[in-house]
KENU-219083 format. One record per residue (C-alpha): residue in one letter; x, y, z. Coordinates in steps of 0.25 Angstrom, whole numbers, padded with zeros to 4 digits, always signed. Layout:
residues N
aXYZ;...
//
This chain:
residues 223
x+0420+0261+0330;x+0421+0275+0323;x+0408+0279+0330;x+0415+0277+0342;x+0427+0285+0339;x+0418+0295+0337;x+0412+0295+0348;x+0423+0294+0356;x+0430+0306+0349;x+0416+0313+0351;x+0415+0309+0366;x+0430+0315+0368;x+0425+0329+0361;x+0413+0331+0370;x+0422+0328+0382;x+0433+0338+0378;x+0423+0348+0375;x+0416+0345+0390;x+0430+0347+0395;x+0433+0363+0386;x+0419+0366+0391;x+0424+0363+0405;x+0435+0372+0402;x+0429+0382+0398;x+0420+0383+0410;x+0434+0383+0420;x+0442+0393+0412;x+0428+0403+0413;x+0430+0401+0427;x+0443+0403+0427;x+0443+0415+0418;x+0432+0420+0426;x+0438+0420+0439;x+0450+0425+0434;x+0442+0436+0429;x+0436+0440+0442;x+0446+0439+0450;x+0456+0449+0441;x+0456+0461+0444;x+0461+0470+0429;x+0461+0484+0428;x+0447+0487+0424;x+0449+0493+0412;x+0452+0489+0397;x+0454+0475+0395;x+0457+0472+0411;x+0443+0474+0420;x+0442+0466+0434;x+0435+0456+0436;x+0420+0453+0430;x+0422+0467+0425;x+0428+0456+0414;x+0416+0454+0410;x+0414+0466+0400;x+0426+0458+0390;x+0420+0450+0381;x+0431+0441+0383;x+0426+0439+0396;x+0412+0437+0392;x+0413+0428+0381;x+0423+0418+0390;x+0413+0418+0402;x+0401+0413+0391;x+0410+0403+0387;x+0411+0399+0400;x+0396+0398+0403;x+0394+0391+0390;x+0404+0379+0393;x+0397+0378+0405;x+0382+0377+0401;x+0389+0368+0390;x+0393+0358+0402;x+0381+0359+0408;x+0372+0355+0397;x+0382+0343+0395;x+0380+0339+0408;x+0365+0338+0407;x+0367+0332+0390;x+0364+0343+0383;x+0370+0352+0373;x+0372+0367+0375;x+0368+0376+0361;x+0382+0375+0352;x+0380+0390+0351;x+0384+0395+0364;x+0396+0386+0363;x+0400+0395+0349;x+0396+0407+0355;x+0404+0406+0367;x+0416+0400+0360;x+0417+0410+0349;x+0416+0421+0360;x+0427+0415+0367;x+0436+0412+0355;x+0433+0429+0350;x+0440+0433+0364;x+0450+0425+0361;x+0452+0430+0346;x+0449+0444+0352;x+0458+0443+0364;x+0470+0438+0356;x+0469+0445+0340;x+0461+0459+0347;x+0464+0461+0361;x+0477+0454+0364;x+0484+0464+0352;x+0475+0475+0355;x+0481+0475+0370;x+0495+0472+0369;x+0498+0475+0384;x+0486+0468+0391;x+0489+0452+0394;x+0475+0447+0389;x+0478+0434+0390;x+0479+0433+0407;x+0472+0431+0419;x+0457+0428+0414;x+0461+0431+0401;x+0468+0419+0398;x+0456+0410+0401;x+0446+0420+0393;x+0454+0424+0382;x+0464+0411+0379;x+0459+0398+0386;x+0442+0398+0387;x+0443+0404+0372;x+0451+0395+0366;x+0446+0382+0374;x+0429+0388+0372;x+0433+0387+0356;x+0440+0372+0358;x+0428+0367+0364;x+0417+0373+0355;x+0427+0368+0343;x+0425+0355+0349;x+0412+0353+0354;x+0403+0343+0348;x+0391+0348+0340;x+0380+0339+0334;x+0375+0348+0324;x+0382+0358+0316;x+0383+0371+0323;x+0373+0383+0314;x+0379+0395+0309;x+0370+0404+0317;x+0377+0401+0330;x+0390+0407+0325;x+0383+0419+0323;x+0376+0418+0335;x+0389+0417+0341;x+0393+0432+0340;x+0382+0437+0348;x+0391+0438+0360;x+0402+0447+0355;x+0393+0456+0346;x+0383+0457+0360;x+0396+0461+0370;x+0399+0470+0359;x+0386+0477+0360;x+0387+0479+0373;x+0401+0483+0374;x+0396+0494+0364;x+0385+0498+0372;x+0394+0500+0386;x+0403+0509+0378;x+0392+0517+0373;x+0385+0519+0385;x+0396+0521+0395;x+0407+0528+0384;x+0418+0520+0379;x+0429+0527+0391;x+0442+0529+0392;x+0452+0519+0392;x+0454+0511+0402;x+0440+0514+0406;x+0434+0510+0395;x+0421+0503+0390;x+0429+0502+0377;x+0438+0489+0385;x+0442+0481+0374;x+0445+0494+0364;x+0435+0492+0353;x+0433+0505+0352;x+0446+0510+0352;x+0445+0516+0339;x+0430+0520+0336;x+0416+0514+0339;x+0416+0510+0323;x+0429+0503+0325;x+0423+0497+0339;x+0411+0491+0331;x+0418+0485+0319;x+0428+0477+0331;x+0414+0471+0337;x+0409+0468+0324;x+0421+0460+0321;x+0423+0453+0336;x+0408+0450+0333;x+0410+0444+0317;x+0424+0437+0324;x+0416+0428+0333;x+0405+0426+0323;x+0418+0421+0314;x+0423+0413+0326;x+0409+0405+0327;x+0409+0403+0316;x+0422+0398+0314;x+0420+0390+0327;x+0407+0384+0322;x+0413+0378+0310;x+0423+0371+0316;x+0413+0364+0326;x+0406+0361+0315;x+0417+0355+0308;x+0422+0348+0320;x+0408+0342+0324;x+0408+0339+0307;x+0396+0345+0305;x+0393+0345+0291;x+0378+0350+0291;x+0375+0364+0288;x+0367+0372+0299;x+0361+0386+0300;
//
């Protein structure tokens, strides 16, 4: 009887999880489309269309989006996609939601960063990526490597957001290369905020990590 129950509860998980990863596919979509079809200023914090693509907000939303989806896909054919994708799309998601509300939000009082596309890639995929991850079903206990694996992809968009300012100059705001304002006071400044976006989603892995361990009560150590 209580193998059953478990079975039951575990048949439940795997279905919502199906359904958040469905989710997540539709509000890419819509964000997406949103996106292309909004036309900003072009400068600062507002571009037009896939010109979007530059923002790591942006970036790390449409992976997600292509993760959930390859994640169905191999659950239609029975197979399980590699966990670290999953952490690493869900702790970039869930960084543009922290950066978004504690950096961004305060650091530009006068911009709404919180409509249009915005709303689905900086409140509602976040927040619904990080819910399925925390709920996903595991069988083994997920290894420590994979949260640090996990903060390639800011540490690798802020490379190259360096090497664009370097080569084509930092500009003049709002023409600048310098769109989210790292830089605002000094390159020394600039690379201490990179170094600690990338350290905040190693901390978020990691923090995410554990509790799918805890919640697939995984006991057994793993490196």
């Amino acid at each position: 009887m209580e193998g059953q129950e478990k079975t039951i509860k575990r048949d439940k998980r795997r279905v919502i999880v199906k359904i958040l990863n469905i989710l997540i596919v539709a509000f890419a979509l819509i964000g997406t489309a949103i996106m292309v079809s909004h036309h900003g200023s072009g400068t600062g914090l507002s571009s037009s269309g896939v010109e979007n693509l530059k923002f790591f907000t942006v970036l790390s939303n449409e992976f997600c989006g292509i993760v959930a989806s390859m994640w169905l896909i191999f659950d239609i054919f029975g197979k399980k996609l590699p966990v670290i994708f999953k952490l690493m799309a869900a702790s970039s998601v869930g960084l543009t939601f922290l950066i978004v509300a504690a950096f961004l939000a305060p650091m530009y009082p006068d911009l709404n960063l919180y409509e249009n596309s915005n709303l689905w890639f900086h409140l509602i995929l976040p927040l619904t990526a990080v819910l399925e991850f925390l709920l996903m079903k595991t069988q083994e206990k997920i290894p420590f490597r994979y949260a640090v694996i996990s903060a390639l992809p800011p540490l690798v968009y802020g490379i190259g957001y360096l090497a664009n300012i370097l080569i084509n100059g930092k500009g003049v705001f709002p023409d600048t290369n310098d769109w989210y304002g790292f830089l605002n006071w000094g390159y020394p400044v600039g690379m201490i905020i990179f170094a600690v976006i990338v350290l905040m989603q190693f901390g978020m892995a990691v923090l995410m990590r554990a509790l799918n361990n805890k919640l697939n009560k995984h006991g057994k150590r793993e490196v």
